[in-house]
Z-matrix of the N, CA and C atoms (Angstrom, degrees):
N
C 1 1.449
C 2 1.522 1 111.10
N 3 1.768 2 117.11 1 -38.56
C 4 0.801 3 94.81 2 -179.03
C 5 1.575 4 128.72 3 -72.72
N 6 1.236 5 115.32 4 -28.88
C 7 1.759 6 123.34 5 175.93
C 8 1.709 7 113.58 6 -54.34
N 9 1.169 8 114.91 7 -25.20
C 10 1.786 9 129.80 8 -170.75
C 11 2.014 10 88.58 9 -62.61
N 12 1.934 11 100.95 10 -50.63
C 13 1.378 12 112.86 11 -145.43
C 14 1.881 13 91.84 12 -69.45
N 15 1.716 14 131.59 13 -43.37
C 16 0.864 15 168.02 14 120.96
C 17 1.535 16 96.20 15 24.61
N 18 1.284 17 107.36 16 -92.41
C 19 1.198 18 137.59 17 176.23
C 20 2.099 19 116.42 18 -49.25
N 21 1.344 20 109.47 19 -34.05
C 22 1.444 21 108.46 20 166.14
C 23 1.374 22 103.35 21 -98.56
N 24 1.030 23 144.19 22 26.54
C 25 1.335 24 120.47 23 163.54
C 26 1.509 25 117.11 24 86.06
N 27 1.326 26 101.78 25 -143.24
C 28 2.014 27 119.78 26 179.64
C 29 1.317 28 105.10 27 -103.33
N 30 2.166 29 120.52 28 0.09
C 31 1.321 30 108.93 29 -168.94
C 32 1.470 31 117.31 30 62.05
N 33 0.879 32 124.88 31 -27.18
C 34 1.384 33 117.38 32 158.63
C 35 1.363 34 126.90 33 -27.32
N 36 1.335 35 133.45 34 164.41
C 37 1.542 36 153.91 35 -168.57
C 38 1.390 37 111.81 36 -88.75
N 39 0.986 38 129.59 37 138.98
C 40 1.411 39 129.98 38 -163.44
C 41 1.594 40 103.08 39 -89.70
N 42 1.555 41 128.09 40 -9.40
C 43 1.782 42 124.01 41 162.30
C 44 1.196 43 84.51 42 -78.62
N 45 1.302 44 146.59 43 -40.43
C 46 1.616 45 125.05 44 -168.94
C 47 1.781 46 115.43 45 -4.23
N 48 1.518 47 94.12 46 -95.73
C 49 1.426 48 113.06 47 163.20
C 50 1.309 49 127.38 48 2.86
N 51 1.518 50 103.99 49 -53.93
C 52 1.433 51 112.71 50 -161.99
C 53 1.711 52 106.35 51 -104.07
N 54 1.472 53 122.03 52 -15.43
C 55 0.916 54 140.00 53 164.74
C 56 1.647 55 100.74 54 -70.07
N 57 1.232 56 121.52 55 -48.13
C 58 1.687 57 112.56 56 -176.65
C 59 1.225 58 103.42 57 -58.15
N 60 1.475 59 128.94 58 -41.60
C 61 1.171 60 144.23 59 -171.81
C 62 1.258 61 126.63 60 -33.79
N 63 1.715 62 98.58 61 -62.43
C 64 1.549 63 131.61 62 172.83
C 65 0.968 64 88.91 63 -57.91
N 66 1.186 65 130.50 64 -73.13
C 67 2.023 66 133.46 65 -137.71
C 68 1.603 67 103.55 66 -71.81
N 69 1.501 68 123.95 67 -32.75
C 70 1.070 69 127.04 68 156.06
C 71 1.831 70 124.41 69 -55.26
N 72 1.295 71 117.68 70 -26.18
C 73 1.640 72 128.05 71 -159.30
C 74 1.595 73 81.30 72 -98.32
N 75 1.429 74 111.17 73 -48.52
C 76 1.814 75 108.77 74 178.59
C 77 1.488 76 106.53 75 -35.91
N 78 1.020 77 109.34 76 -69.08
C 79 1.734 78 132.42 77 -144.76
C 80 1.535 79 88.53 78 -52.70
N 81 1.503 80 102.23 79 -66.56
C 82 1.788 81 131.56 80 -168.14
C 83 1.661 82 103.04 81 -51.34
N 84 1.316 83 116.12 82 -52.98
C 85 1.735 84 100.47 83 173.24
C 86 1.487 85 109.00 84 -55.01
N 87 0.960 86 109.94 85 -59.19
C 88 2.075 87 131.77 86 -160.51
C 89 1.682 88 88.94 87 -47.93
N 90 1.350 89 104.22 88 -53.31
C 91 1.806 90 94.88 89 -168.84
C 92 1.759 91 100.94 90 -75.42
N 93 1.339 92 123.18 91 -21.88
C 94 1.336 93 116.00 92 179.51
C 95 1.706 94 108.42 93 -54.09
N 96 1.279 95 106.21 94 -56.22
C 97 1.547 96 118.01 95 -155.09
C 98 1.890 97 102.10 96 -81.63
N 99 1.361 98 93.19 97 -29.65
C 100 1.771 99 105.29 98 178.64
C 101 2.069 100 91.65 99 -58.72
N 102 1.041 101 110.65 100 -66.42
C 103 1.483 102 105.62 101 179.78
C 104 1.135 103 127.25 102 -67.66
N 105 1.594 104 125.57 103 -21.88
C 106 1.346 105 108.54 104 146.82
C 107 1.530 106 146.35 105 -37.95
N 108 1.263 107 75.58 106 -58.08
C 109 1.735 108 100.94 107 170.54
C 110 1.544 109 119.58 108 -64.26
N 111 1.110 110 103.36 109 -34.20
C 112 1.675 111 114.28 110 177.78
C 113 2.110 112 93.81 111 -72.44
N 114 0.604 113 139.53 112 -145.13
C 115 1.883 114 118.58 113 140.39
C 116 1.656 115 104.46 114 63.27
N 117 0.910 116 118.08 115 -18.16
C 118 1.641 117 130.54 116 -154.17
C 119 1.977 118 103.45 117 13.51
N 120 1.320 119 107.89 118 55.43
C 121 1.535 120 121.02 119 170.61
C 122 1.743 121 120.43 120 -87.73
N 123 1.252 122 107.66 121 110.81
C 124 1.885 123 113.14 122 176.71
C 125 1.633 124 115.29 123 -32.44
N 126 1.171 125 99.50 124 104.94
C 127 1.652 126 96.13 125 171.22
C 128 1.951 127 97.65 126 -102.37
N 129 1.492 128 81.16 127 134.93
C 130 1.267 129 89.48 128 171.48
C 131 2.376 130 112.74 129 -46.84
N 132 1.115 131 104.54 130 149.32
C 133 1.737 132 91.12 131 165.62
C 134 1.374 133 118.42 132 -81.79
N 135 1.469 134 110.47 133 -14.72
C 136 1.906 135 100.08 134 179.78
C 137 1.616 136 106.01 135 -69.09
N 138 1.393 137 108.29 136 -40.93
C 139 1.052 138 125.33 137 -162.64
C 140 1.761 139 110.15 138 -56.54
N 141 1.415 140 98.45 139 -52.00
C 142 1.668 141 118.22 140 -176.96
C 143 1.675 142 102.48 141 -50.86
N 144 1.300 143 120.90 142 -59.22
C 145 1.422 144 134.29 143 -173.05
C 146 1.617 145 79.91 144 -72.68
N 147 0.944 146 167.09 145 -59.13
C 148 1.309 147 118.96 146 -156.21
C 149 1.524 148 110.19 147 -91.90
N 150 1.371 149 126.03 148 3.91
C 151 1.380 150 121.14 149 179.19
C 152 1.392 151 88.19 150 -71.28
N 153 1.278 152 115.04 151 -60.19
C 154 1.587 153 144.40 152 -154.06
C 155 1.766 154 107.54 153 -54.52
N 156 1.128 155 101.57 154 -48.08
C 157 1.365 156 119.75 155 179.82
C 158 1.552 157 146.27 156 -87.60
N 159 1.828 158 87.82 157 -24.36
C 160 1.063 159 99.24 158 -151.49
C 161 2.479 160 96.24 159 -96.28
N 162 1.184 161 96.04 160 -28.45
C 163 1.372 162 100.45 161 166.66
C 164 1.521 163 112.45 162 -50.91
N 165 1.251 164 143.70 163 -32.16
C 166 1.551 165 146.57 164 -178.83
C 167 1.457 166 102.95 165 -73.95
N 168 1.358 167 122.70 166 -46.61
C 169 1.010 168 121.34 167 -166.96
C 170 1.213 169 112.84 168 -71.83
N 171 1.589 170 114.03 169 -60.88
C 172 1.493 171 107.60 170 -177.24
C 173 1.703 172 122.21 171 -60.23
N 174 1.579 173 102.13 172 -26.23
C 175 1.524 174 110.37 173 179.84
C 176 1.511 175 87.90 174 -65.51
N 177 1.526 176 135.04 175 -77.25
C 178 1.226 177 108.26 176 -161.67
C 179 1.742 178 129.19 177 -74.05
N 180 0.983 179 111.83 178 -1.70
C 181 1.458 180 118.92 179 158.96
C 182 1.806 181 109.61 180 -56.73
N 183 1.436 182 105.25 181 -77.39
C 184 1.409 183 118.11 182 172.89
C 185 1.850 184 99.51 183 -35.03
N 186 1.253 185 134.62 184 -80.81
C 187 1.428 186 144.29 185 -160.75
C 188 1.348 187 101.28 186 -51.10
N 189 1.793 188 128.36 187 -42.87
C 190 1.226 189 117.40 188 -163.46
C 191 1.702 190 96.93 189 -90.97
N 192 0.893 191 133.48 190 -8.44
C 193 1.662 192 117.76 191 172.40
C 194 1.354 193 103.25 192 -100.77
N 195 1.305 194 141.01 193 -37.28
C 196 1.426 195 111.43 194 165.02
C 197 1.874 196 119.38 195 -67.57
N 198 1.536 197 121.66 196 -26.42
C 199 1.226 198 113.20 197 162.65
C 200 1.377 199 120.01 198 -70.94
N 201 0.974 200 109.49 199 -18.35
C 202 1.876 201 109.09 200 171.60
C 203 1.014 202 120.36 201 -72.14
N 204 1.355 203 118.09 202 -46.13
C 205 1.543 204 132.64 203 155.53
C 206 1.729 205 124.97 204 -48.20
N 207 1.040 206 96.09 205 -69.84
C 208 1.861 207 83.39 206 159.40
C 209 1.068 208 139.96 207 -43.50
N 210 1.727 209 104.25 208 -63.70
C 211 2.135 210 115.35 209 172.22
C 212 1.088 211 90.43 210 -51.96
N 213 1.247 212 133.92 211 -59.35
C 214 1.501 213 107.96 212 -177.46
C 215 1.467 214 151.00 213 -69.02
N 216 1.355 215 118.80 214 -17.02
C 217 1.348 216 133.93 215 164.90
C 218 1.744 217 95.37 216 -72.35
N 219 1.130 218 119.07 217 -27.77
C 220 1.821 219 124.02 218 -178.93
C 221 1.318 220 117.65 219 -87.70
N 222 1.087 221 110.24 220 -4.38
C 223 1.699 222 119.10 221 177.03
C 224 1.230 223 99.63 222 -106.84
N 225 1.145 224 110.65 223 -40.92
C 226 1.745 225 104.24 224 -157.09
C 227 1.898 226 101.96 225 -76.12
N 228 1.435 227 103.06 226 -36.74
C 229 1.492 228 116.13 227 166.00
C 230 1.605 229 104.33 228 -33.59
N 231 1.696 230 94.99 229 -76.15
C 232 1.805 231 100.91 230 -173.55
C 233 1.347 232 115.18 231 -52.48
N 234 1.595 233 137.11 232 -29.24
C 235 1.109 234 131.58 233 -157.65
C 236 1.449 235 108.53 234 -78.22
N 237 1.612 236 106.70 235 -31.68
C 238 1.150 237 115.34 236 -176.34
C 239 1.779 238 112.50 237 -75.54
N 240 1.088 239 102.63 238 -19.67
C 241 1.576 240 110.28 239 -165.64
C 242 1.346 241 106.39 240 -92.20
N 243 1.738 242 131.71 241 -28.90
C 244 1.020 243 148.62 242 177.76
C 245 1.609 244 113.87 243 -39.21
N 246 0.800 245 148.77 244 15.01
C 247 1.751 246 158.91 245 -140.82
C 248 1.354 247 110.91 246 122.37
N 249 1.551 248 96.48 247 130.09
C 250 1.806 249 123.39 248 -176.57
C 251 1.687 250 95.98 249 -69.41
N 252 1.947 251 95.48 250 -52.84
C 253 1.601 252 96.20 251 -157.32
C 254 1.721 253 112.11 252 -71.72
N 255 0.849 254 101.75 253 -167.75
C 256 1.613 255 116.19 254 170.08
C 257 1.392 256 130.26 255 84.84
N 258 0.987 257 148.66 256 156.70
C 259 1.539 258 175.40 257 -154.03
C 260 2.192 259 89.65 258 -64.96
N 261 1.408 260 83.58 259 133.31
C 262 2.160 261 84.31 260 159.70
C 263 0.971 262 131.75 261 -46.52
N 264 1.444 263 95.30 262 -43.84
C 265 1.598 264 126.67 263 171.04
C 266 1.248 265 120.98 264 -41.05
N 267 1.765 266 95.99 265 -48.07
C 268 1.716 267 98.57 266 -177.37
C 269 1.609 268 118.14 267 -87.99
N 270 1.415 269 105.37 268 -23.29
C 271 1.199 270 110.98 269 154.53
C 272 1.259 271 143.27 270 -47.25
N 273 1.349 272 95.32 271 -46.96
C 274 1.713 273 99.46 272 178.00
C 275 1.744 274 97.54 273 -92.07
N 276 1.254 275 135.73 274 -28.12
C 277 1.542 276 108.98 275 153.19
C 278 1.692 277 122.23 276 -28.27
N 279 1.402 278 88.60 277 -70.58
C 280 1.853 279 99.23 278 -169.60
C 281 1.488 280 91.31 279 -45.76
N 282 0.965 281 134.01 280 -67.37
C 283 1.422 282 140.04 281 -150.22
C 284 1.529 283 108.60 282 -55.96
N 285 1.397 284 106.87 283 -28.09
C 286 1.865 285 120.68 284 -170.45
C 287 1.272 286 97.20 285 -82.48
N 288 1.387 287 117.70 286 -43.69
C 289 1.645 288 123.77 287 -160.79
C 290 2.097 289 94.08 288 -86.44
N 291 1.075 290 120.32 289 -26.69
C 292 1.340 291 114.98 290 178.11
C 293 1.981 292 119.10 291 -73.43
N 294 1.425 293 87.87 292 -44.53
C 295 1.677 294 94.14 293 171.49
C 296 1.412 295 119.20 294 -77.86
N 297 1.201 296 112.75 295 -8.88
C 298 1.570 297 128.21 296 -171.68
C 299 1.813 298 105.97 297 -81.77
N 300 1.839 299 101.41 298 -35.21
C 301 1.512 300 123.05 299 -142.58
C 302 1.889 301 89.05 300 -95.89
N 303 1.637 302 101.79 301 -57.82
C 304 1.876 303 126.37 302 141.38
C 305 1.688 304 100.53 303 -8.09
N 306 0.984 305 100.39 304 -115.09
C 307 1.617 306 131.92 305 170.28
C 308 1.142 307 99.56 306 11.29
N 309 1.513 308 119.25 307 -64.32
C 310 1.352 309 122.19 308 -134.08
C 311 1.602 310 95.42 309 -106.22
N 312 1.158 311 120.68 310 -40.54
C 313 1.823 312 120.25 311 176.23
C 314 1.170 313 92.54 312 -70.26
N 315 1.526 314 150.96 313 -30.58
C 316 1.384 315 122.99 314 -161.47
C 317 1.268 316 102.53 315 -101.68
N 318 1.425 317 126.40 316 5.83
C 319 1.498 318 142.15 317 164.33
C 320 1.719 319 94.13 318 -59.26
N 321 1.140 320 94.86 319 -80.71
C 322 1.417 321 121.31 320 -158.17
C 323 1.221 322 113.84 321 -48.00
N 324 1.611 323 114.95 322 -43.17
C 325 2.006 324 129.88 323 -164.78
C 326 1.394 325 85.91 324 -80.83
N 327 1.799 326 134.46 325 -49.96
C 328 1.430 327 120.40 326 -142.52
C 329 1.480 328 87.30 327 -98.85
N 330 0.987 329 145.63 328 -49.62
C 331 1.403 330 155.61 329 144.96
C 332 1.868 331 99.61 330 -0.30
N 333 1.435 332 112.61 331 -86.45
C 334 1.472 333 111.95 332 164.46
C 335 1.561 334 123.81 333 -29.46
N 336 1.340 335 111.76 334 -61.03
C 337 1.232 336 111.86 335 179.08
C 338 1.556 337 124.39 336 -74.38
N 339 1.298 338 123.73 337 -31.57
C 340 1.232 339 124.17 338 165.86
C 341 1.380 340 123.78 339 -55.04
N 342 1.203 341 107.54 340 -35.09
C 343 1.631 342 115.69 341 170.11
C 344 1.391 343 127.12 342 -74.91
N 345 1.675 344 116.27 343 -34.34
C 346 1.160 345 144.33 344 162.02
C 347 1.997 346 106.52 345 -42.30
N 348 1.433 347 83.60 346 -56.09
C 349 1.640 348 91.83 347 -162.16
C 350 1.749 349 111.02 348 -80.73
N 351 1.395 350 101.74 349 -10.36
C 352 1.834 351 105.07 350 -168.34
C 353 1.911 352 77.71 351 -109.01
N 354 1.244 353 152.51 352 -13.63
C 355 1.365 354 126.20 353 158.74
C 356 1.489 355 127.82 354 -81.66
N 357 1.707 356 93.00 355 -22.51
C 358 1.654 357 105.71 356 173.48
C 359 2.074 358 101.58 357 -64.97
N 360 0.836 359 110.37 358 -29.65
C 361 1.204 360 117.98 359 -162.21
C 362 1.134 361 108.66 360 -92.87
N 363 1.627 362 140.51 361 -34.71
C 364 1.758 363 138.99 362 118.03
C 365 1.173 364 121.87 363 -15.16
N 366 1.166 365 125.10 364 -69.07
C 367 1.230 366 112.12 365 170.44
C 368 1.333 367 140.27 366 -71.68
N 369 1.515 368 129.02 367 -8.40
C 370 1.182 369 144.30 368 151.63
C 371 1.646 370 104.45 369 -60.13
N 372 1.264 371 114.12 370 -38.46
C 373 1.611 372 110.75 371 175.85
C 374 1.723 373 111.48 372 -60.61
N 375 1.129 374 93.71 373 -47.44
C 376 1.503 375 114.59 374 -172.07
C 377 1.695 376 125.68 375 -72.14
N 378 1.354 377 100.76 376 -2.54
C 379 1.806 378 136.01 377 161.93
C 380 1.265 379 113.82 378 -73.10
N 381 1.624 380 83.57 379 -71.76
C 382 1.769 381 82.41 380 -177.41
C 383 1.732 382 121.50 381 -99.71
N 384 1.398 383 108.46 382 20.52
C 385 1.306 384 112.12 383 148.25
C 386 1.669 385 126.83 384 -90.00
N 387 1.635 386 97.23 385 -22.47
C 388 1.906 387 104.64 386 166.68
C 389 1.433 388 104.18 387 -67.13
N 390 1.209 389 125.26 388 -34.69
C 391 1.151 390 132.05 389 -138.02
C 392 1.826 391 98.47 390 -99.64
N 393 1.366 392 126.76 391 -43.04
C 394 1.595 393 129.30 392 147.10
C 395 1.304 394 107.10 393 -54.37
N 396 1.124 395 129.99 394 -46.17
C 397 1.434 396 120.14 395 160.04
C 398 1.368 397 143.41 396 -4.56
N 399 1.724 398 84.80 397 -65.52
C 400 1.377 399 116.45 398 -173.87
C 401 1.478 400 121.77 399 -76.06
N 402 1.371 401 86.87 400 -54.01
C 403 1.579 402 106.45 401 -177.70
C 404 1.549 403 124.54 402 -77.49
N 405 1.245 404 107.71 403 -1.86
C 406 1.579 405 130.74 404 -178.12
C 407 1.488 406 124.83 405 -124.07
């Protein structure tokens, strides 16, 4: 058992990776521009808006296609399961209108939060990059 555990890893998710990625690029702009500013050093403005900006986006880009993907493989599950009786037809309705219904809230909730959590995480960069700033 133990070599199986060995052999898979942390079990972890295969966006993992790319999620560390981001959350790492978050941190690393936020403390760039946090010490600029601390430093009183010219940041370009394209540059600022995309430190600034650009963590929401990809967090909710990244959050809303894997939550879209889930609510929806989870809706479409329930829609289908929602009534024994009835026609294929009506089945695979329910089932279209459930992954559709899926889809679209887990767009929206993981979407929100992914963006939420990759700007919270900018600006924590951007703390303790004012903050070396300061003290350095």
């Amino acid at each position: 058992m133990a070599d199986k555990e060995k052999i898979s890893g942390s079990g972890g998710c295969a966006g993992c990776g790319l999620d560390s990625l981001v959350s790492i690029a978050c941190v690393g702009g936020g403390a760039y521009l946090g010490y600029c500013h601390a430093k009183g050093l010219p940041v370009d403005p394209q540059v600022q808006k995309l430190i600034v900006y650009g963590p929401a986006a990809v967090g909710g880009v990244l959050g809303g296609i894997v939550g879209g993907l889930g609510f929806g493989i989870v809706g479409g599950a329930v829609g289908v399961m929602t009534k024994e009786e009835g026609s294929l037809k009506s089945k695979i309705g329910r089932g279209t209108l459930g992954a559709a219904g899926g889809g679209l809230v887990g767009t929206v909730l993981c979407g929100t939060i992914g963006a939420a959590l990759k700007e919270a995480q900018m600006a924590i960069g951007y703390g303790l990059g004012y903050l070396v700033g300061k003290l350095f």
